[in-house]
C-alpha positions as CSV (number, residue, x, y, z in Angstrom):
1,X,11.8,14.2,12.6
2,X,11.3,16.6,10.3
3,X,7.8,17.5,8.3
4,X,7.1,17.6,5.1
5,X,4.3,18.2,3.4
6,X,2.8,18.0,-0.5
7,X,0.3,18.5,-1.9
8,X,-1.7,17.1,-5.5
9,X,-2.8,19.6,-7.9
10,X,-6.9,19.3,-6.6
11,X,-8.9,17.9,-10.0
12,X,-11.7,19.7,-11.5
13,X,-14.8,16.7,-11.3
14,X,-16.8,18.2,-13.9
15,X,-16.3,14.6,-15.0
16,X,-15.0,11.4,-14.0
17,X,-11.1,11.1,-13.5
18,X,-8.6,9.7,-16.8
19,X,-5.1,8.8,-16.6
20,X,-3.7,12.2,-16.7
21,X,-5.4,12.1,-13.4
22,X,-3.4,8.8,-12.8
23,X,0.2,9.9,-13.7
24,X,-0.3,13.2,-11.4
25,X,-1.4,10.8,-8.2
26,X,1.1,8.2,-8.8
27,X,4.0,10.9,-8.9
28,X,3.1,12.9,-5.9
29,X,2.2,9.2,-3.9
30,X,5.9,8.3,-4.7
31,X,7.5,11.4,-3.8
32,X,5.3,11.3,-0.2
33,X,6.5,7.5,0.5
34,X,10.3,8.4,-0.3
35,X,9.9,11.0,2.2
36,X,8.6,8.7,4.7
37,X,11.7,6.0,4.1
38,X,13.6,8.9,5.1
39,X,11.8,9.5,8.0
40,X,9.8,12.5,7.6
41,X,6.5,13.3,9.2
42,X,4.8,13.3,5.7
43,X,1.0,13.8,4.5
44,X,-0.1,14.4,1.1
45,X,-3.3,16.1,0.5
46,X,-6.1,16.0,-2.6
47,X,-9.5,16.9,-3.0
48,X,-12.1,18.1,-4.7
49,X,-12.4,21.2,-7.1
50,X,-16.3,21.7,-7.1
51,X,-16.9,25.4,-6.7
52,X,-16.2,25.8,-10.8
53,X,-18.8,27.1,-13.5
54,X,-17.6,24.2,-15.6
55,X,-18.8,21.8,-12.7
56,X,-22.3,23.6,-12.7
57,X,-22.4,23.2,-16.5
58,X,-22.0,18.8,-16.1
59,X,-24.5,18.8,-13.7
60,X,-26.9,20.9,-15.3
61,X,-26.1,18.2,-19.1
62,X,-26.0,15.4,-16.7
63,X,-29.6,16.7,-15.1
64,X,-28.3,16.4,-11.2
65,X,-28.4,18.4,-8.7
66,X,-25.4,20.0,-8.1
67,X,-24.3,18.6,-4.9
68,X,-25.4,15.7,-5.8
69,X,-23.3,15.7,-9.2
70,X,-19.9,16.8,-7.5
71,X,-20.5,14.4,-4.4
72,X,-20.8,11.2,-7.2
73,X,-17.6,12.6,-9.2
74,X,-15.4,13.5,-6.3
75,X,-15.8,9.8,-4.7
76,X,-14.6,8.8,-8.2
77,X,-11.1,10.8,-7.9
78,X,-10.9,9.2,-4.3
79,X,-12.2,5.5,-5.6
80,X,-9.1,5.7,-8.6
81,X,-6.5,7.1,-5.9
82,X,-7.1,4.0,-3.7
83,X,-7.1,1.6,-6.4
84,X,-3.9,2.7,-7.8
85,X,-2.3,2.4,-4.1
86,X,-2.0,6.6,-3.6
87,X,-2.3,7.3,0.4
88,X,-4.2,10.8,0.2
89,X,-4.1,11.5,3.8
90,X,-6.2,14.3,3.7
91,X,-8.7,14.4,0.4
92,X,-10.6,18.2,1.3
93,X,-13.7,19.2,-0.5
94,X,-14.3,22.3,-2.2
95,X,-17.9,22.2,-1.3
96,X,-17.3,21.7,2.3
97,X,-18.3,24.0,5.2
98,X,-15.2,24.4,6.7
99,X,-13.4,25.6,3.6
100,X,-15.9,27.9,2.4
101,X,-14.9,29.5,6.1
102,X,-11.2,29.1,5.3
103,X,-11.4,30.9,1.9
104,X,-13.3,33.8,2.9
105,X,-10.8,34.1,5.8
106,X,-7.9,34.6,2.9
107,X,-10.2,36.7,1.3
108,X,-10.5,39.5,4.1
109,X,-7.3,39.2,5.1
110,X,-6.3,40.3,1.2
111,X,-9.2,42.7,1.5
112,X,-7.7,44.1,4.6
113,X,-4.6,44.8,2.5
114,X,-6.2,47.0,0.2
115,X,-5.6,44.9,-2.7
116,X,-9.5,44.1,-3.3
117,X,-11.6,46.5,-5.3
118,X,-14.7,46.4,-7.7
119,X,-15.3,47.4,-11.0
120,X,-17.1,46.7,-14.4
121,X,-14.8,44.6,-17.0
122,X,-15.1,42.7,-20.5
123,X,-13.7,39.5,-21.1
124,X,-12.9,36.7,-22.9
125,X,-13.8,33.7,-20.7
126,X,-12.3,29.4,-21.3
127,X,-15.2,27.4,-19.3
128,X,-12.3,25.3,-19.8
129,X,-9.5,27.0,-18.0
130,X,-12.2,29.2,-15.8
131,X,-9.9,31.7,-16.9
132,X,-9.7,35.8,-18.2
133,X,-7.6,35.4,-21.5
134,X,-6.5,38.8,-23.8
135,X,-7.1,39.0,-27.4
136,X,-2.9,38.2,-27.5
137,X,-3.0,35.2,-25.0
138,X,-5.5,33.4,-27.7
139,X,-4.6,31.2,-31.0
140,X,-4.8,32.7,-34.4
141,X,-9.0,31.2,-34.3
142,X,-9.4,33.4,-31.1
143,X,-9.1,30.3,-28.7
144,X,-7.3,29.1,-26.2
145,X,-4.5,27.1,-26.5
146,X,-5.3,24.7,-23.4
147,X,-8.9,23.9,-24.8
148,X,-8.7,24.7,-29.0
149,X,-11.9,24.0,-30.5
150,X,-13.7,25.9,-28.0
151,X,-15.2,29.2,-28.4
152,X,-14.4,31.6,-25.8
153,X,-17.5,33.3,-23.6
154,X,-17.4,37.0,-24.3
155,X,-18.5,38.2,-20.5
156,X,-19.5,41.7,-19.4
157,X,-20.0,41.9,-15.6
158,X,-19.2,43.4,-12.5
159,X,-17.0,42.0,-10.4
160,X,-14.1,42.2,-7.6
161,X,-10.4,42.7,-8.8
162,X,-7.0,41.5,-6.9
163,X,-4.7,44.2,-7.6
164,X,-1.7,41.4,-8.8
165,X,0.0,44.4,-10.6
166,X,1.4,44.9,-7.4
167,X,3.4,41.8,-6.6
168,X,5.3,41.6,-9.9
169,X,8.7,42.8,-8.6
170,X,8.5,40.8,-5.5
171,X,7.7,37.4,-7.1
172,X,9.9,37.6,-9.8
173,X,12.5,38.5,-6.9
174,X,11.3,34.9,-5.1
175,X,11.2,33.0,-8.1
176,X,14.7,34.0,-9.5
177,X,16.7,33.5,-6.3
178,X,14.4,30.1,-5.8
179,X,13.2,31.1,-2.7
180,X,10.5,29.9,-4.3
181,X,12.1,26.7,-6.0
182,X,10.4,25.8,-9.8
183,X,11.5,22.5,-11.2
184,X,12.0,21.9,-14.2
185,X,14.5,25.0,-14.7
186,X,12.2,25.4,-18.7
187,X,9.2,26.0,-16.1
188,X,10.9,28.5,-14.6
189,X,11.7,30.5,-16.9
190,X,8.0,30.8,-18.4
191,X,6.7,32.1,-15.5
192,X,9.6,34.7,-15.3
193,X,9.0,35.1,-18.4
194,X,5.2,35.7,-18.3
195,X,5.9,38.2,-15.2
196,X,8.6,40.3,-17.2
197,X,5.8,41.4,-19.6
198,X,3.5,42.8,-16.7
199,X,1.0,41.8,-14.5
200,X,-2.5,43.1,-14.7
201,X,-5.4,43.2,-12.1
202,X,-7.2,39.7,-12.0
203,X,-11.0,39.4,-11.6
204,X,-11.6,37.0,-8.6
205,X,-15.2,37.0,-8.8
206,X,-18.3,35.8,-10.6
207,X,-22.2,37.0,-10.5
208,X,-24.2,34.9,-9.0
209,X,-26.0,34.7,-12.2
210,X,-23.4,33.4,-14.3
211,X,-22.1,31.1,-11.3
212,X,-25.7,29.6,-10.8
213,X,-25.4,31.1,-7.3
214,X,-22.8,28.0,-6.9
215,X,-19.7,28.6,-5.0
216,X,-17.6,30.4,-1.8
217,X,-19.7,33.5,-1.0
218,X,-17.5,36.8,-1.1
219,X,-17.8,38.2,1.9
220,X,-20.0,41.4,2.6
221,X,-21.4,40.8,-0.7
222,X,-24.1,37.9,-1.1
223,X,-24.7,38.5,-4.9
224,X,-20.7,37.6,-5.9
225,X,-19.2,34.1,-5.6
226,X,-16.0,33.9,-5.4
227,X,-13.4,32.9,-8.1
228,X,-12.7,29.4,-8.1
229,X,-9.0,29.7,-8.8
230,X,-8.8,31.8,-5.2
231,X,-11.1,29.6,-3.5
232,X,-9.6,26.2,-5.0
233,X,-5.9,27.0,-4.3
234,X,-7.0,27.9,-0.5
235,X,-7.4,23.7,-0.4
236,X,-3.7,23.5,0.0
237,X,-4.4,25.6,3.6
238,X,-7.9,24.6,4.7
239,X,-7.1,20.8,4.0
240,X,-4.5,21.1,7.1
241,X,-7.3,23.6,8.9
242,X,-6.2,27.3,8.0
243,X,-9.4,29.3,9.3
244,X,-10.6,26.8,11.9
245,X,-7.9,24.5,13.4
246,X,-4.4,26.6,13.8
247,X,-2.7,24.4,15.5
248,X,-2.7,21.9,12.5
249,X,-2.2,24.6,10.2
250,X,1.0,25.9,11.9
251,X,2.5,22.5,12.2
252,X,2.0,21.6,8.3
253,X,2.0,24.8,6.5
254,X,3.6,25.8,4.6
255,X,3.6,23.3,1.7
256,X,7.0,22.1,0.8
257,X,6.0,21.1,-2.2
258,X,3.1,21.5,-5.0
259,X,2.5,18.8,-7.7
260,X,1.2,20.5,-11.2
261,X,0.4,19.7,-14.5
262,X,2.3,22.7,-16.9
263,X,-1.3,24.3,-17.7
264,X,-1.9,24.9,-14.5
265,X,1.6,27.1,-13.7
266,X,0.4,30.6,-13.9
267,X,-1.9,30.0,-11.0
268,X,0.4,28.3,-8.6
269,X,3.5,30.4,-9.4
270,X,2.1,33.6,-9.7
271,X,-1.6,34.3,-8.8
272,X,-1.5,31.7,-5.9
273,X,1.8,33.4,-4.5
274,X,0.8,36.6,-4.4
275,X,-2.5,36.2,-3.0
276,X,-0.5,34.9,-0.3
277,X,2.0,37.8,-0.1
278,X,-1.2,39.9,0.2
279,X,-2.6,37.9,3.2
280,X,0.9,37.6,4.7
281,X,1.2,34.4,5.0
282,X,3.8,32.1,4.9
283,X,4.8,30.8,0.6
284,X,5.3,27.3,-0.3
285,X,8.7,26.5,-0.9
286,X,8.5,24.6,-4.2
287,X,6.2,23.9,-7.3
288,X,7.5,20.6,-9.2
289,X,5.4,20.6,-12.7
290,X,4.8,17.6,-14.9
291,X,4.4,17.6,-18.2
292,X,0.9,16.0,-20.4
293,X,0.5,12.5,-21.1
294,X,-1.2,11.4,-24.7
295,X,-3.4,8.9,-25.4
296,X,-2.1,7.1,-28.8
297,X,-0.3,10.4,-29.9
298,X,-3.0,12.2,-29.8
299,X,-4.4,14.8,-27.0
300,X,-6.9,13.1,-24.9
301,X,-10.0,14.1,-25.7
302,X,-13.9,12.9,-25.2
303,X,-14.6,13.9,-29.0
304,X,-11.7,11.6,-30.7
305,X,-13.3,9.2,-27.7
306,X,-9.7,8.6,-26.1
307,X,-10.2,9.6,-22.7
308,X,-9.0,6.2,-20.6
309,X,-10.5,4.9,-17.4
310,X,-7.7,4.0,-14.7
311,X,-9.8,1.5,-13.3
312,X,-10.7,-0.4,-16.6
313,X,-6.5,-0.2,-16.9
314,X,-6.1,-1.6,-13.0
315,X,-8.7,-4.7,-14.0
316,X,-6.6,-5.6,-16.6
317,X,-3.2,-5.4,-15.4
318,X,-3.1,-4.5,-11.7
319,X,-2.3,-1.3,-10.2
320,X,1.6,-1.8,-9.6
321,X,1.8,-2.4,-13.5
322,X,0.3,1.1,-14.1
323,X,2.1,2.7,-11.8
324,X,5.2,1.4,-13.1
325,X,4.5,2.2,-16.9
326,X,3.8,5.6,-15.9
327,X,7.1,6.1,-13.6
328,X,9.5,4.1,-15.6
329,X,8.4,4.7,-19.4
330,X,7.6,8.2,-18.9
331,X,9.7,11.3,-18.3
332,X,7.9,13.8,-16.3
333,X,10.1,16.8,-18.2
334,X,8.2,16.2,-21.3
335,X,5.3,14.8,-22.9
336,X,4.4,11.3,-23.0
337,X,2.2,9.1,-24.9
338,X,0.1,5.9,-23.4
339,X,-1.0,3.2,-25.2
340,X,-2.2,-0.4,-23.8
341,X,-0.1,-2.0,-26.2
342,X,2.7,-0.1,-25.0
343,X,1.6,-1.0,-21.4
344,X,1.3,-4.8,-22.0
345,X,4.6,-5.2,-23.8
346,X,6.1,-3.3,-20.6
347,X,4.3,-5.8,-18.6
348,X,5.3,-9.0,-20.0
349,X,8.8,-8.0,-20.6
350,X,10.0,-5.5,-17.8
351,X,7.4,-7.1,-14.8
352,X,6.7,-10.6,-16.3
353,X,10.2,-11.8,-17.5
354,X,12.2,-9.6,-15.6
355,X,11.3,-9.0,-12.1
356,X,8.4,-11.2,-11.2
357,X,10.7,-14.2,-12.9
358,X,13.9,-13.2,-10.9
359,X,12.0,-13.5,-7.7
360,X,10.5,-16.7,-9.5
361,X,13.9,-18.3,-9.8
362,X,15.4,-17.7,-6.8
363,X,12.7,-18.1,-4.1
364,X,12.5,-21.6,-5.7
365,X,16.3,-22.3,-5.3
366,X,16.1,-20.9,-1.7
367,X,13.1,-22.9,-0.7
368,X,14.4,-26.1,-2.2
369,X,17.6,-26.2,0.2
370,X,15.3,-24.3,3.1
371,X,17.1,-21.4,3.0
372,X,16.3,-19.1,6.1
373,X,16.6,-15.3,6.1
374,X,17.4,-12.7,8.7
375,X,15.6,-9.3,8.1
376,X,18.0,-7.0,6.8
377,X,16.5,-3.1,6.6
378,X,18.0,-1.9,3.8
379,X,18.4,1.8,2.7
380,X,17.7,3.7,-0.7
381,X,20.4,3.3,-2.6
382,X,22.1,6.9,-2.8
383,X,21.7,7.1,-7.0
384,X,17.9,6.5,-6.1
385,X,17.6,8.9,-3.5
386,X,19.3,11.8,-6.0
387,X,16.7,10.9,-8.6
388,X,14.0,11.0,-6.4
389,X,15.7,14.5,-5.3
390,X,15.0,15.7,-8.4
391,X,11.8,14.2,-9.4
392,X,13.3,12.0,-12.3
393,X,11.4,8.5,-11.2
394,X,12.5,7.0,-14.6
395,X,15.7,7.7,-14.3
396,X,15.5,6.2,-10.5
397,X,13.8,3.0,-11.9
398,X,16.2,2.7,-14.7
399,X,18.6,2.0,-11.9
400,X,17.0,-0.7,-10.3
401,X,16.0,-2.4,-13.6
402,X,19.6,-2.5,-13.8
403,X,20.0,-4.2,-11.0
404,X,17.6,-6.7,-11.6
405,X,19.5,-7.5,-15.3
406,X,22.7,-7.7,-13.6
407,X,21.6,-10.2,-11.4
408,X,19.6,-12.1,-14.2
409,X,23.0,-12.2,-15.6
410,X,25.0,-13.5,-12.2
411,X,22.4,-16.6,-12.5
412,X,22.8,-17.3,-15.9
413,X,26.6,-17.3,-15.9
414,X,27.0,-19.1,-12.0
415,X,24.2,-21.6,-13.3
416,X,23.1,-22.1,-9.1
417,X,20.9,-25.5,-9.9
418,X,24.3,-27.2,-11.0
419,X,25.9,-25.7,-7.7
420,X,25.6,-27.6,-4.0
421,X,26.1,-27.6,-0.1
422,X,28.7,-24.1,0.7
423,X,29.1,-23.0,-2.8
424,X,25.3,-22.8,-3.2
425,X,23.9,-21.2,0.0
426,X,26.6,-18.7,-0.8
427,X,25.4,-17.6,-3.7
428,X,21.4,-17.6,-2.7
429,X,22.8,-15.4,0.4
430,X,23.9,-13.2,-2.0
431,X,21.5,-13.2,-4.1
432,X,18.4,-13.1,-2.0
433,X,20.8,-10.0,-0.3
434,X,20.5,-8.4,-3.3
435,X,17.0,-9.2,-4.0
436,X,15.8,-7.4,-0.6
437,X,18.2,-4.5,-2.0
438,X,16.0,-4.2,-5.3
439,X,12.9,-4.4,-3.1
440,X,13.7,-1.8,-0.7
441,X,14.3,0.6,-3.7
442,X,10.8,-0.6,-5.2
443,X,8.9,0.8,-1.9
444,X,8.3,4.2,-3.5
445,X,7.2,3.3,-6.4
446,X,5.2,-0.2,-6.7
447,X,4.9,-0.5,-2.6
448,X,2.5,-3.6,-2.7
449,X,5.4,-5.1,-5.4
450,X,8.2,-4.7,-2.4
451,X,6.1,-5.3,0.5
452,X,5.2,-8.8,-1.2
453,X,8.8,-9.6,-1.7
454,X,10.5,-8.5,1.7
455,X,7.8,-10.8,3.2
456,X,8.9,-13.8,1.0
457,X,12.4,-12.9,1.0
458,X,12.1,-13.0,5.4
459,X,12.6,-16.0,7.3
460,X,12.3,-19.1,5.8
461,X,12.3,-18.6,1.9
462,X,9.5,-20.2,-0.2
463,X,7.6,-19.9,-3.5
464,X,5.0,-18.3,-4.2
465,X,1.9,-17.0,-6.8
466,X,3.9,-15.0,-9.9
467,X,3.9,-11.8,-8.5
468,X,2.9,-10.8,-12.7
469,X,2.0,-13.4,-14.9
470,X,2.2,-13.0,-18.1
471,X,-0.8,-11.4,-20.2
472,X,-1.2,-13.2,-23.8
């Protein structure tokens, strides 16, 4: 059995989570169970990013104690990940003990490389990003693209400097021969891209005074915190015990794969590599980034007032409808827009009148001649598995959509309820052969959906609830 293990890009929870949020735990949960169908020893990890100025900021609008503040908001991530059917097996905390211990651990062991020094800088800061930007990196208004409509912090301060400048050659050597694997191949080429112009020396600290005396403490130096993009990336170690359990750590690390959102690139393929290459420790072997989801066609944002609750979605229309609009009517190569109507049409006509009345139609058939099923473990089909190999989970479910029309069509033409005795348990064999085929492929992505239907379609055959009525 082999292991392989993935990790979530881990959520800011400066506030409470959105669908972006969603579409980023639904992919990496489907990714985790098809590697468990295939037998790997799998966990997927999450958590908590609560060591950012921007989270200190909330709490001090929201009038909370800090703690307090990130403790509510990081139960919320966790709360949405179980309703929409994600299994985090391991959801680490910034905050926590244990990984404070873990990130200073990376931070000597960069330290001991020489690649640590101090010195006084001026910078333009995104709360936003909790990112350095130059004057070049900005929009024509001075402001960052991520986050426009925000004015930049202009900080002066001392602080403690990775020297990245150093690692240039050698990542761009990894991420050319995909030693360290980027998917999409467009992704790729940014961060090449971005490395061929030069790296600078990255400030990887913050005054206590600007961090609110919030945060990872450097070591040997009480009045610095550290940066939260080297303390939050550390997750994907201390989550599976770098710094305090090394047997777990040696058994799951490294990551096979990380799950990002394209804003977030620079810091997994570059800073978080070569703080690793600095420590000398083992490098991920892949980053797979997603691309944004709209809201409406517009950017989701709390001032147009179209940020969208998961949960208020999952009330509405279950968590296996959700899941499935984001997988199936979404490419995760390029930007998507959401809307409910679009998620209700989807519902009625893809989950509604296609598969929930397919199983509909045929469970009735079987159960009125008392048709009896065997268990029959069926595999991924192989077109699935290669789309699943390559992260393109609409592409996989346009394949079993097209299974489910061709057998809609194989009723319609063979009209069973005019057929009896031979010629009709024949054809529900088939049928409810091909039926456990269609559910099998479901497992990774809507697993309640398949579990629900290899149970009905085991042993005797009978009808049940509509697995999705139809919304009006």
């Amino acid at each position: 059995m082999s292991k392989f293990y993935i990790t979530n890009a881990i959520p800011y929870v400066n506030a409470k989570p959105h669908i972006g949020h969603a579409l980023e735990f639904i992919q990496s949960d489907v990714i985790a169970r098809f590697h468990r169908l295939l037998g790997d020893k799998t966990i997927l990890l999450c958590g908590g990013d609560e060591n950012a100025i921007k989270n200190v900021q909330a709490a001090e609008k929201a009038e909370q104690p800090i703690q307090e503040f990130i403790d509510e908001n990081t139960q919320l991530f966790s709360e949405v990940a179980k309703n929409l059917h994600v299994q985090f097996d391991v959801f680490q905390k910034g905050s926590d003990e244990k990984h404070h211990l873990a990130s200073q651990k990376l931070w000597k062991l960069c330290d001991k490389n020489s690649d640590i020094y101090k010195k006084s800088y001026t910078g333009f800061y995104c709360v936003g990003c909790e990112q350095f930007y130059e004057k070049e990196e900005l929009d024509k208004a001075g402001e960052c693209f991520e986050h426009p409509g925000r004015k930049l912090d202009e900080v002066s301060e001392e602080n403690y400097f990775f020297k990245l400048s150093h690692y240039t050659d050698q990542i761009i050597k990894l991420i050319e021969s995909d030693e360290l694997k980027i998917v999409p191949i467009v992704r790729k080429n940014e961060a090449l891209a971005f490395l061929k112009r030069g790296l600078k020396d990255i400030s990887i600290s913050r005054s206590n005074e600007r961090a609110k005396n919030w945060g990872v403490s450097v070591p040997g130096d009480e009045t610095q915190k550290m940066y939260v993009w080297f303390d939050a990336l550390n997750i994907y170690q201390s989550g599976v015990g770098f710094g305090f359990d090394e047997n777990q750590y040696n058994a799951w690390w490294p990551a096979d794969i990380h799950v990002i959102g394209k804003g977030i690139l620079r810091f997994h393929a570059i800073y978080w590599i070569a703080f690793l290459l600095s420590a000398k420790l083992a490098l991920p072997k892949s980053i797979f980034v997603h691309e944004y989801i709209t809201v409406n066609g517009q950017k989701m944002s709390k001032t147009l007032g179209n940020v969208i609750d998961p949960n208020e979605l999952i009330s509405t229309y279950g968590a296996e409808a959700l899941r499935y609009f984001m997988l199936a009517k979404l490419s995760p190569f390029s930007d998507g827009d959401f809307s409910e109507s679009k998620l209700k049409e989807t519902y009625n006509s893809d989950l509604a009148n296609g598969l929930g009345n397919l199983i509909a139609r045929i469970a009735k058939l079987c159960e009125k001649v008392a048709l009896n099923i065997q268990p029959i473990s069926q595999p991924l089909d192989e077109a699935v598995v290669t789309k699943l190999n390559e992260y393109k989970f609409n592409e996989a479910l346009n394949i079993v959509w097209d299974k489910i029309s061709r057998l809609d069509k194989h009723i319609n033409e063979k009209k069973p309820w005019t057929l009896e005795g031979d010629d009709l348990n024949t054809f529900l064999q088939e049928a409810s052969t091909d039926i456990i085929s269609i559910a099998s492929n479901l497992q990774p992505f809507l697993p309640e959906t398949a579990e629900k239907i290899l149970t009905q379609f085991s042993g005797s055959i009978k009808s049940a609830p509509s697995l999705f009525p139809r919304i009006q």
